[in-house]
C-alpha positions in Angstrom: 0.0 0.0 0.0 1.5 3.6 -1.2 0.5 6.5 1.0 2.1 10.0 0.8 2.0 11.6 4.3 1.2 16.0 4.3 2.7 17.4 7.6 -0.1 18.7 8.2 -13.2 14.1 33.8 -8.7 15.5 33.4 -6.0 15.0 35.8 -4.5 17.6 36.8 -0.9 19.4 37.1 0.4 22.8 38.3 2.8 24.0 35.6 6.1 25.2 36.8 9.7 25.3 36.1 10.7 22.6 38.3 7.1 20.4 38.0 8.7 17.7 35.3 10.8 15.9 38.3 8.1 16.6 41.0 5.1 16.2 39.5 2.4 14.4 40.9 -0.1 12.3 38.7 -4.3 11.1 39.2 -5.4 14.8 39.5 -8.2 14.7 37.8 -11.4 16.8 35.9 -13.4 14.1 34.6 -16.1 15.5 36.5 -15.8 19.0 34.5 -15.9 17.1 31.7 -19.1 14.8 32.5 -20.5 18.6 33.4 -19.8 19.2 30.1 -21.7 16.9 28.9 -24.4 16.8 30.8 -25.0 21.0 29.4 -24.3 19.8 26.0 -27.0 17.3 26.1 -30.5 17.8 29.0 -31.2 13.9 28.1 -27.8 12.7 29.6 -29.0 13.2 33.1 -31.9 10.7 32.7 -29.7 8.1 31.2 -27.5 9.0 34.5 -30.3 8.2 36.8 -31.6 5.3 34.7 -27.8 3.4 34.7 -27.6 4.6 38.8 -31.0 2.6 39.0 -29.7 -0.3 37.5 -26.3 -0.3 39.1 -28.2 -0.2 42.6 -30.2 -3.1 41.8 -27.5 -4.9 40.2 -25.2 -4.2 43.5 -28.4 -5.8 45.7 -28.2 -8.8 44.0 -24.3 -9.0 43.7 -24.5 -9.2 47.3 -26.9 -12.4 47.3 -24.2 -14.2 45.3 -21.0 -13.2 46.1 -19.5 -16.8 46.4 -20.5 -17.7 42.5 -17.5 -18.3 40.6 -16.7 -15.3 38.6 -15.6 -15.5 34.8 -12.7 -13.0 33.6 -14.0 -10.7 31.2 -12.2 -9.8 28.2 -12.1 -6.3 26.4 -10.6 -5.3 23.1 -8.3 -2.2 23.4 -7.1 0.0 20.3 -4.7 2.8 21.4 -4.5 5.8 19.1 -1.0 7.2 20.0 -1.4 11.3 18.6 1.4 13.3 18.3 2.7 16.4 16.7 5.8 18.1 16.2 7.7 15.2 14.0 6.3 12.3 16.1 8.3 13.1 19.2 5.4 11.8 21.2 5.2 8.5 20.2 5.3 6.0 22.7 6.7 2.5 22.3 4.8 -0.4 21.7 6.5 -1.8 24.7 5.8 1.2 26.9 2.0 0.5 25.8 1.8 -3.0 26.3 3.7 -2.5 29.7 0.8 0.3 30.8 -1.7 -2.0 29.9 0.0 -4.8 32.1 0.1 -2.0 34.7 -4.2 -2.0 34.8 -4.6 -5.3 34.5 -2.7 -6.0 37.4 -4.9 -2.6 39.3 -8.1 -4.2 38.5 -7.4 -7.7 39.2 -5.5 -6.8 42.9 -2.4 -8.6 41.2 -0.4 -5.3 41.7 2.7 -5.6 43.9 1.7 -3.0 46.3 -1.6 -4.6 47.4 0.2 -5.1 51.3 0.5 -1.1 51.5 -3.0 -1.4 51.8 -4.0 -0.2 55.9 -5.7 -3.2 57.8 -8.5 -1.2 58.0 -9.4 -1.3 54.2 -7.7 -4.7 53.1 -10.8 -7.0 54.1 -12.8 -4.7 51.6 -10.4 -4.8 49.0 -11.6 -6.3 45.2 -10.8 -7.3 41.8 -12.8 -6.9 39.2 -11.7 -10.2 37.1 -11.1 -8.4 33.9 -8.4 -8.3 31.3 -8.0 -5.5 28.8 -6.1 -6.7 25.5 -5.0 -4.9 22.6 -6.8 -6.1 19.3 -6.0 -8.4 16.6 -8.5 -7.7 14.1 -9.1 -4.1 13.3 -12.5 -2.4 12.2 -11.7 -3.5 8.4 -11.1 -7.3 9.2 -7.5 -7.0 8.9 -4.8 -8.1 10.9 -3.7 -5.5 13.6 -2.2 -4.8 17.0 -3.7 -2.6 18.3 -1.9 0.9 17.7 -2.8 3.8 15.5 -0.4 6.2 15.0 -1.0 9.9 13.7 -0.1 13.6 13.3 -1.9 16.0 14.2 -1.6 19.5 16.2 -4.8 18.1 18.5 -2.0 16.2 20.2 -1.4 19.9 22.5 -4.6 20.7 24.1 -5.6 24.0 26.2 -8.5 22.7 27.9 -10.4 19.2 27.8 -13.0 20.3 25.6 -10.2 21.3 23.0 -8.6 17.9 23.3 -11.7 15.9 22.5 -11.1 16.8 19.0 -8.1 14.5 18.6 -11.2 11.9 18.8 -11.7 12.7 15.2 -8.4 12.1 14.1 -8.5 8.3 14.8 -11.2 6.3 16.4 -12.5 2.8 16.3 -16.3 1.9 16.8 -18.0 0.9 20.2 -20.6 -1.1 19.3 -21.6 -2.7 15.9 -19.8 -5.8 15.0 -16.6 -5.0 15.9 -16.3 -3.0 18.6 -13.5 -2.0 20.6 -12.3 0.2 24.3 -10.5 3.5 23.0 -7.6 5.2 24.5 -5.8 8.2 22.9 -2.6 9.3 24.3 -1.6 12.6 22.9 1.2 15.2 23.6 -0.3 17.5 26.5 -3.6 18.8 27.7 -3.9 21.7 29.8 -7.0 23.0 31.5 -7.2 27.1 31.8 -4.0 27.3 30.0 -1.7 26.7 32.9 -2.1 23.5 34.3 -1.3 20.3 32.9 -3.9 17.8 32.7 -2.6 13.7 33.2 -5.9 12.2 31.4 -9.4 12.7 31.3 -12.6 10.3 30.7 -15.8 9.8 29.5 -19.3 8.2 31.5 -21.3 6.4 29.7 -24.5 7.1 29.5 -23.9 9.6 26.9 -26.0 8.5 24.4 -22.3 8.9 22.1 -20.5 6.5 21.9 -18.5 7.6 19.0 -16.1 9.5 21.8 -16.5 7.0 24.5 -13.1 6.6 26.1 -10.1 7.6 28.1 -7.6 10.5 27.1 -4.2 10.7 27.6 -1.1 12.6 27.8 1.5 10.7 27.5 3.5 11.9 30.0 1.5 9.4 32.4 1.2 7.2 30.1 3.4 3.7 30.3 4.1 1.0 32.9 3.7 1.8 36.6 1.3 4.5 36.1 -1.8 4.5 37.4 -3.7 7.5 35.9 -5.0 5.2 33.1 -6.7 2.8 36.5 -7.9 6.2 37.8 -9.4 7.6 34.3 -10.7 4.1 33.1 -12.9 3.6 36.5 -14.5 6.7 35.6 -15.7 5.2 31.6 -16.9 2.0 34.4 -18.9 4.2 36.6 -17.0 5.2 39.0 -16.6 8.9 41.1 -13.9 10.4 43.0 -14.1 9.3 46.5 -14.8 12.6 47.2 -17.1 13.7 45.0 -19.3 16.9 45.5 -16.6 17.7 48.3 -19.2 16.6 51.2 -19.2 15.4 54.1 -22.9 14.5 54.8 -23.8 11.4 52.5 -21.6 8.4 50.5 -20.7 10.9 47.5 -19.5 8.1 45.1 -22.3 5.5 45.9 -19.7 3.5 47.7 -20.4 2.8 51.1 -17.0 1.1 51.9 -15.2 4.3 50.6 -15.2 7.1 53.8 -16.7 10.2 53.5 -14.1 12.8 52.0 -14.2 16.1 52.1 -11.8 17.1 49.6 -8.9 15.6 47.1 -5.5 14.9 48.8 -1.8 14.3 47.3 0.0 12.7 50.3 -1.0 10.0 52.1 -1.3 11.1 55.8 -2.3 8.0 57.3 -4.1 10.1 60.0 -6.2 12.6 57.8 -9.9 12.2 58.5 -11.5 15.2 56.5 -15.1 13.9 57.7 -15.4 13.7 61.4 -18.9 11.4 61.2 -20.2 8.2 61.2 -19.6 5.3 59.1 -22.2 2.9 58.4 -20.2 0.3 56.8 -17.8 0.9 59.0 -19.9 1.6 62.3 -17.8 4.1 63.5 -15.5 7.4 62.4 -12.7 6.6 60.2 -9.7 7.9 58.6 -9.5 9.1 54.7 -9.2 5.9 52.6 -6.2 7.0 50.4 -5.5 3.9 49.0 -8.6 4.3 46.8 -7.6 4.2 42.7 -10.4 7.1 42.8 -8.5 9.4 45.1 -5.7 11.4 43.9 -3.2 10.1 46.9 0.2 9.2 45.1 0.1 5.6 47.1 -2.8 4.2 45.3 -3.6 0.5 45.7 -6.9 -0.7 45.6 -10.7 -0.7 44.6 -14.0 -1.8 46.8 -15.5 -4.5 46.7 -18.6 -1.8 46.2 -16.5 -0.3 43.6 -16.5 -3.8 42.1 -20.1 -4.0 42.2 -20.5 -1.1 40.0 -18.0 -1.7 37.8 -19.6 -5.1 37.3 -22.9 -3.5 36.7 -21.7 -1.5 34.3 -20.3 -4.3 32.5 -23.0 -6.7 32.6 -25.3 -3.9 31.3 -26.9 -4.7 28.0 -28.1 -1.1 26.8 -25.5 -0.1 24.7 -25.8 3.6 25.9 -25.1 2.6 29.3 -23.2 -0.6 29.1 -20.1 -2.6 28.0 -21.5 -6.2 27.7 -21.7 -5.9 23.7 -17.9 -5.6 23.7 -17.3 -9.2 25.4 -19.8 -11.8 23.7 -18.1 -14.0 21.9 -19.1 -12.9 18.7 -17.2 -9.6 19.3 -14.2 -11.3 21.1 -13.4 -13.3 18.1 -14.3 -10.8 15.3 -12.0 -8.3 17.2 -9.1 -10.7 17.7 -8.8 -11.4 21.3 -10.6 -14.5 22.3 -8.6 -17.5 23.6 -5.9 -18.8 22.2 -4.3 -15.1 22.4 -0.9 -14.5 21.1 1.4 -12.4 19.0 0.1 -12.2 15.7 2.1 -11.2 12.7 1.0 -8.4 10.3 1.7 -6.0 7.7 3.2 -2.9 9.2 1.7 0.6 8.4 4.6 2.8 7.7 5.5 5.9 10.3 8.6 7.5 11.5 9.5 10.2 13.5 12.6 12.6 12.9 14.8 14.6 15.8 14.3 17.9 13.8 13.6 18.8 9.8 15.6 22.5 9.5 19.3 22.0 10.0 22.4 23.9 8.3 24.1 22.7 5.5 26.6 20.3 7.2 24.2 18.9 9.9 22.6 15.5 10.6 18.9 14.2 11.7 18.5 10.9 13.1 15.2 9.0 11.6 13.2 6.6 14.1 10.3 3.9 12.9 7.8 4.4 14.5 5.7 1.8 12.2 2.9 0.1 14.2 0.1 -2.4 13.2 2.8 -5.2 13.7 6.6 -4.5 14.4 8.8 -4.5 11.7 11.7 -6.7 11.0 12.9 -5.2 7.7 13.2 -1.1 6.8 14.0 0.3 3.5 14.6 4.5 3.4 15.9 6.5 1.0 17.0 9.9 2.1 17.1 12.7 -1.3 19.9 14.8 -0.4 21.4 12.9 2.6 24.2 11.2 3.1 23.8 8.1 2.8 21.1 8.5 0.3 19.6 4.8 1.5 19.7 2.7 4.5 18.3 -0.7 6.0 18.8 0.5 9.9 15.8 1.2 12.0 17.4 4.3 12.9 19.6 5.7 10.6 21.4 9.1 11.2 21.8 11.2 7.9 24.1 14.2 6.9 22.9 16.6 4.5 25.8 18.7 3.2 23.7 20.5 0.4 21.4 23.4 0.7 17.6 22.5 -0.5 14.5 21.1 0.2 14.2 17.2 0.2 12.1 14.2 0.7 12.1 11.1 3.2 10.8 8.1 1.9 10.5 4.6 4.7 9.5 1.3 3.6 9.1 -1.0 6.6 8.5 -5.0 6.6 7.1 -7.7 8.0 6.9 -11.4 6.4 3.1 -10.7 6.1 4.0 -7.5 4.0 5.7 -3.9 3.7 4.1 -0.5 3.5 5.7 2.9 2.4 5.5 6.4 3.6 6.5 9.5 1.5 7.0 12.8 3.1 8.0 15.5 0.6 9.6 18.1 1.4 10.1 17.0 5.3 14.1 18.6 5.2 14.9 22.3 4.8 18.5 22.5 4.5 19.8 26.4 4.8 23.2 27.8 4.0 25.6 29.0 7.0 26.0 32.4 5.0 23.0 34.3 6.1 21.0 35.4 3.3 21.4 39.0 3.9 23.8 41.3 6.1 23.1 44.8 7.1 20.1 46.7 7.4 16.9 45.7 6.4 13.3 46.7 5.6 11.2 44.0 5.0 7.5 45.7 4.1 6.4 42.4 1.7 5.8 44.9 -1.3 6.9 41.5 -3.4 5.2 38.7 -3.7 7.9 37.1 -5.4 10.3 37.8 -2.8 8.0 37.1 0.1 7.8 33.2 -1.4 11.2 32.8 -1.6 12.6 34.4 1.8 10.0 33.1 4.2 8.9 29.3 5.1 4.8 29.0 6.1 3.9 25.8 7.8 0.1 25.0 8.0 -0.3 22.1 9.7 -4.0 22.0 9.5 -4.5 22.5 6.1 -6.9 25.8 7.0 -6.3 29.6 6.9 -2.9 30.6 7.3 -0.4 33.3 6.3 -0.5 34.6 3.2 0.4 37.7 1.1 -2.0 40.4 0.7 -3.1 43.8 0.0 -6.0 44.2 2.0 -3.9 46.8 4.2 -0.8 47.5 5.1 1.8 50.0 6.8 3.6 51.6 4.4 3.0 50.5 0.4 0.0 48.1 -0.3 0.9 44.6 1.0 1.7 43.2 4.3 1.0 39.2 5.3 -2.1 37.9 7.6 -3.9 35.2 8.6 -7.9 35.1 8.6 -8.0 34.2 11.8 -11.8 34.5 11.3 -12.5 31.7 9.3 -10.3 29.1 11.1 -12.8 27.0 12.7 -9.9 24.5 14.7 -9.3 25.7 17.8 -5.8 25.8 19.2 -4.4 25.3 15.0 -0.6 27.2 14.9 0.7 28.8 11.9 4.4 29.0 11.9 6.1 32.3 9.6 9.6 31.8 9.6 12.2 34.1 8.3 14.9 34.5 5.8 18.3 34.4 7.5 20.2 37.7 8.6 23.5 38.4 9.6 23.3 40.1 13.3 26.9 40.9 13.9 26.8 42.8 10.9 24.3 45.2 12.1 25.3 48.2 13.3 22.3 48.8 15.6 21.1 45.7 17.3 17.6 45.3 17.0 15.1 43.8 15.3 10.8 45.5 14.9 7.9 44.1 13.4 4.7 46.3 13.6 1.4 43.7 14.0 -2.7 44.4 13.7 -5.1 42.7 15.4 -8.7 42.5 16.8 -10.4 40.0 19.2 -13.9 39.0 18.4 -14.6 39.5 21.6 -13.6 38.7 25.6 -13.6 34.9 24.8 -11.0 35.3 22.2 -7.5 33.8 23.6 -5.4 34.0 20.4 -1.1 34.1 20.9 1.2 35.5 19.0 4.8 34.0 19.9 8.3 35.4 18.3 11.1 33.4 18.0 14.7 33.5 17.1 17.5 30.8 16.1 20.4 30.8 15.8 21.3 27.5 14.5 19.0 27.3 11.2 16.0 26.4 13.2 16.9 23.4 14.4 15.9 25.2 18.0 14.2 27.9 19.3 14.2 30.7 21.9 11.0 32.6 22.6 11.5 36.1 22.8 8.5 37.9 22.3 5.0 36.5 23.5 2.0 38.6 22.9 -1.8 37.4 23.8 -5.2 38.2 23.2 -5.8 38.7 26.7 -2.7 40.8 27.0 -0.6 43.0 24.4 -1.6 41.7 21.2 -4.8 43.3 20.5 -4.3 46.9 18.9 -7.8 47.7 18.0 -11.6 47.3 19.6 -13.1 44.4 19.9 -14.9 43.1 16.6 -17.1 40.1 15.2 -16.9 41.2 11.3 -13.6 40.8 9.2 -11.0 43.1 10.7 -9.3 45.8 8.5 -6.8 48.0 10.5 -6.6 51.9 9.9 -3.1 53.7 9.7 -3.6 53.9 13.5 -4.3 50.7 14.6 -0.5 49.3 14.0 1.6 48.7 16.8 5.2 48.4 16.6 7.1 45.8 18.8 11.0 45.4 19.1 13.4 42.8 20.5 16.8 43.5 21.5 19.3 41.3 19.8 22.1 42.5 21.7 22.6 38.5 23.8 23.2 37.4 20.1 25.0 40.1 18.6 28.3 38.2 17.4 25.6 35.9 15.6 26.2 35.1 11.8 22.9 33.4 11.1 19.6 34.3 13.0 16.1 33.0 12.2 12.7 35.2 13.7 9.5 32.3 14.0 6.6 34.0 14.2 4.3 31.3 15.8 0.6 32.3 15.7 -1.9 30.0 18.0 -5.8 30.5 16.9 -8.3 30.6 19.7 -11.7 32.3 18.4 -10.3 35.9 17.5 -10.0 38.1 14.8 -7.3 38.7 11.9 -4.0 39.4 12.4 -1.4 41.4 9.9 2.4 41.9 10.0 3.7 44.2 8.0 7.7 45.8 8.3 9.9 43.9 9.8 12.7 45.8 10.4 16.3 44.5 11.2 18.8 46.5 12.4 17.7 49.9 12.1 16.9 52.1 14.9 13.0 51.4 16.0 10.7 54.4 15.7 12.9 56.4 12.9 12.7 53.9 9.5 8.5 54.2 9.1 6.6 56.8 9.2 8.9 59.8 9.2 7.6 63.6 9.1 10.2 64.2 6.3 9.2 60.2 3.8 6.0 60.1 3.3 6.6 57.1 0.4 9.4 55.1 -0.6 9.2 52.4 -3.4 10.8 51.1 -6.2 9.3 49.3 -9.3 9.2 46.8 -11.5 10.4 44.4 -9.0 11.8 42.1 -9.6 13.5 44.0 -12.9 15.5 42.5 -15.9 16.8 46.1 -16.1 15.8 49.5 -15.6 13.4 50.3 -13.0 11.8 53.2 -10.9 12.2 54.4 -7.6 9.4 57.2 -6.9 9.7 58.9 -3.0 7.9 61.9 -1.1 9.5 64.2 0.6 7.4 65.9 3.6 10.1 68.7 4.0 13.0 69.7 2.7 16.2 67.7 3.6 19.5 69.2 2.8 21.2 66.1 2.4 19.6 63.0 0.6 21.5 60.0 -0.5 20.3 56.6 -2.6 22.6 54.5 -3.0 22.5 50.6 -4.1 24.0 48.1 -2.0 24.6 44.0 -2.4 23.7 41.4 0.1 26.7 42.0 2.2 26.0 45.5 2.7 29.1 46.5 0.4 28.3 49.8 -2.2 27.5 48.8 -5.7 26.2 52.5 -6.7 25.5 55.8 -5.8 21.8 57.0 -7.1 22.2 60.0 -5.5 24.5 61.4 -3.6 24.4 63.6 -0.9 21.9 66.5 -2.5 19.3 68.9 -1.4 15.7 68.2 -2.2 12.4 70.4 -1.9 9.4 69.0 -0.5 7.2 66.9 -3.0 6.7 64.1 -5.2 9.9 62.5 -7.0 10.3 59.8 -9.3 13.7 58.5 -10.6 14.9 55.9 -13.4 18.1 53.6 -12.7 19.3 50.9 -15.1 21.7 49.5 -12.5 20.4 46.0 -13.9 22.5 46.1 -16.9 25.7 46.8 -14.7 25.7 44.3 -11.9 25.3 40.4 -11.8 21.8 38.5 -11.0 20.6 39.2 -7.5 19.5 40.5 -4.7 20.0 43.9 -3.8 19.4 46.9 -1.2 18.2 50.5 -2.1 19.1 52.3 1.0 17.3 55.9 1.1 19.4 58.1 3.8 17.9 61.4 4.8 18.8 64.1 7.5 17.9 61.8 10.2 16.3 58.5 8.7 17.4 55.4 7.0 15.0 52.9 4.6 15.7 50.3 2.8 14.0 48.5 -0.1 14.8 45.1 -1.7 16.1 45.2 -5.4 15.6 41.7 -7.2 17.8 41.6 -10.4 17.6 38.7 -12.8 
């Protein structure tokens, strides 16, 4: 098979510098999320009450036979591993096979730390005789293991809501007659923008089953973790042991779980939030911490009321409200993972992730398969403009010597089969001469130029930045992005510069001047500004602007957003830490999040900020045809008089090719001037630098 790849309830974390090495794991906002749901839809809340009237009655008569013999259930598993950012987030089929080890063991009491549990609770302590496997047979019939793989920038998630799109990116049915347990595990969620969310789940009940399921970050994600026990009790009807934050009733329908007032990290084994009686318990007792539904970080065990609804939820044959369609044996075997279960050997479906795809000329990336639907034994690449040009490794390590643009191709194989992947134009190779030195005025009057200086990215395919003259700062074309029509929340749209010399600049600085409008107070847009110094293969942020901050630079709007000459705002960044720098990149990283248009227009490196645009004494500055084969025009307006004016044309290393004019007095007005430097001077590019009294501007001069 031949397939050309385009790049293209939450637990929660407090975000902070130190938070990757302490960072505890099962907080958790499934209940915002089943809130969610519950406004979405008014009809959810009587399929709640209707499943909590069949899990009480199925609990009553759990009780009556509690010595039966139980049979473990089976349940097919497909885990849609989502990533973005060349498939850094993959996980391992090893580290997925290990976390589901990891909840078998939870809800069967077969983990190792079962003896941490306290006396108190250990009589009380269940399994649920249940074993989650990943599936052989995927929705089509073929063979499979289990694992979809996929791009996509759903994979970073501000809130839960947000993240529920990655749903659409893979998912395998629920009921029909194959039907399987999802789990996604993506890059990162957070909730409110600033804390970092472990997983999140759905109830059922919903009456949509199409996004049934547990979502992960894969950060808590692989064996020994117990986020995915935590989330996946929630999809089997289970609450936080202290749900509602009450002390006056069983808040999770448990009676063997205490009363708890509110969520805990540690495990203080002398913390009793709720000072009353116990019924089960027939007397006061201490938090039960232990609890998988808690968010203690010494987790160890469910109830055996737990159980009872878990069982219930199971055995339920309403397909809104219930699981037991996804272990008859009909399903079992259609889906691959009825007895005998083993390793099963298929055709792989080529992937592969990469370390980074901008590198100077000289540079290497190292390639890693990331195949899944069987692991390969055999891999075939070929590398156009590497070094080697082919290789049979599973991860190879390429040098690219040669400037350009160039394609990965990855043929993986199994004895069942191979698969290929083609992804054009993945590399971008750049020179380590920077494309221009000196000062520089970049006010995208040509379109031609714009498309060959500057790199777009659009992962999603959507609105993105583009040339255009609906307005601009000075002349008639600056770039934008509709931001208006984009319609997927949290899409980025990367605008990445041509390279400039820094250390060649005589004034340190670099300006851009932006335009933008919210919609309205919802509107959470980000505007982020980069630099590199290495040809992009990192980044430093430098210059972060929000829609709830500095960005906006006009009232708030619903209709298309045109700015007026006064509603640009110029920002600057100092680029003094790098000024011995030879090569420096600007990213201008734009994150949609419901508002209005944005423009850039004039970015401006190296010249003194607040003196290039806009000037009392230039009122225009242009030059034309552009790019020229010879002769062209350069027409200016002069505000004032100046008593010294100078034009003068200037190659890419800043060095004199010609004087224009040279050093004379002008009267205020309107001038226009011919040149046919084009028939002196080579093919290139070139600089018209306009030098007044007390201004500099520059203009790009294409020759060819």
């Amino acid at each position: 098979m031949r397939r050309i790849s385009f790049l293209i309830t939450s637990c929660l974390l407090t975000l902070a510098a130190t938070a990757q090495e302490t960072r505890t794991e099962n907080w958790c906002s499934s209940d915002e999320h089943l809130q969610n749901m519950l406004h979405q839809n008014p009809d959810f809340a009587k399929e709640r009450q209707a499943m909590e009237g069949f899990i009480q009655q199925f609990a009553s008569h759990a009780k009556k036979n509690s010595g039966n013999k139980k049979v473990t259930i089976i349940i097919p598993v497909v885990v849609h591993n989502i990533t973005h950012d060349g498939g850094k987030g993959y996980v391992s089929k090893t580290t997925i096979e290990g976390q589901l080890k990891t909840l078998n063991e939870d809800f069967n009491r077969l983990n190792a730390d079962t003896s941490n549990t306290r006396p108190l609770f250990a009589p009380y302590a269940g399994s649920v005789d249940i074993e989650f496997r990943l599936a052989h047979i995927d929705p089509n019939g073929d063979c499979t293991e289990g694992i979809v793989r996929a791009e996509s920038h759903y994979s970073f998630s501000t809130s839960t809501s947000m993240a529920e799109n990655v749903k659409s990116v893979s998912q395998w049915p629920v009921t029909g007659t194959r039907a399987y347990f999802n789990i996604w595990v993506i890059d990162e969620i957070q909730s409110n923008g600033n804390t970092f969310v472990a997983g999140y789940a759905q109830f059922p009940g919903s009456n949509n089953n199409g996004t049934y399921g547990v979502v992960m970050a894969n950060q808590s994600f692989g064996p020994g973790h117990r986020t995915l026990t935590h989330e996946l009790g929630h999809c089997l009807n289970l609450y936080h042991t202290f749900n509602y934050g009450s002390c006056n009733s069983s808040n999770d329908q448990c009676g063997d779980t205490p009363t708890v007032y509110e969520s805990k990290f540690d495990c203080d084994v002398n913390r009793n939030s709720c000072t009353n009686f116990e019924p089960f318990y027939g007397a006061d007792v201490v938090d039960q911490f232990e609890n998988y539904m808690s968010y203690a970080n010494c987790q160890n065990m469910f109830t055996q009321q737990q159980v009872d609804r878990v069982n219930a939820t199971l055995s339920n044959t309403n397909t809104n409200q219930g699981l037991a369609h996804l272990y008859t044996p009909t399903n079992l075997a259609n889906t691959g993972v009825a007895n005998p279960y083993g390793p099963v050997i298929c055709t792989p479906i080529a992937e592969f992730s990469y370390d980074n795809k901008y590198v100077c000329e000289g540079d290497s990336i190292t390639y890693t398969d990331a195949s899944y639907n069987a692991t390969p034994t055999s891999w075939n690449w070929t590398f156009n403009g590497g070094t080697p040009f082919s290789s049979t490794d599973s991860m190879p390590t390429i040098h690219y010597d040669t400037v350009g643009v160039y394609d990965v191709t990855h043929r993986p194989g199994t004895t069942a089969g191979t698969d290929v992947i083609i992804k054009p134009n993945l590399v971008t190779v750049s020179s380590l001469t920077a494309a221009y030195s000196g000062n520089l005025v970049d006010d995208f009057e040509n379109a031609t130029q714009f498309a060959n200086d500057w790199i777009i990215e659009d992962p999603t395919g959507s609105q993105t930045w583009e040339h255009n003259s609906t307005a601009a700062v000075s002349g008639i074309q600056s770039v934008r992005i509709q931001n208006r029509l984009i319609t997927i929340d949290n899409s980025k749209d990367l605008l990445i510069s041509p390279s400039y010399d820094v250390s060649a600049l005589p004034n340190k600085v670099m300006s851009f001047k932006v335009a933008y409008a919210r919609k309205d107070t919802s509107s959470k847009d980000k505007l982020l500004v980069y630099w590199s110094t290495n040809c992009g293969k990192s980044w430093q942020l430098k210059k972060p602007l929000t829609a709830y901050g500095n960005l906006p630079t006009a009232p708030d709007q619903f209709s298309m957003f045109i700015p007026n000459a006064s509603q640009w705002v110029e920002h600057s960044i100092d680029l003094s830490p790098i000024a011995n720098e030879t090569n420096v990149r600007f990213k201008f990283e734009f994150t949609s999040l419901g508002g209005n248009d944005i423009y850039l227009d004039d970015i401006n490196v190296g010249n003194p900020v607040g003196i290039d645009e806009n000037s009392p004494v230039l009122g225009s500055f242009n030059v034309f045809p552009n790019p020229t084969t010879g002769s062209a025009r350069v027409s200016f307006e002069l505000t004032e008089h100046v008593n010294v004016l100078s034009i003068q044309l200037k190659n890419s290393l800043g060095q004199q090719v010609s004087s224009i004019i040279n050093g004379q007095s002008f009267e205020k007005g309107k001038y226009t001037l011919s040149i046919d430097e084009g028939r002196k001077v080579s093919k290139g590019i070139y600089f018209l630098e306009f030098r007044t009294d007390d201004q500099v501007q520059v203009r790009k001069l294409m020759i060819q």
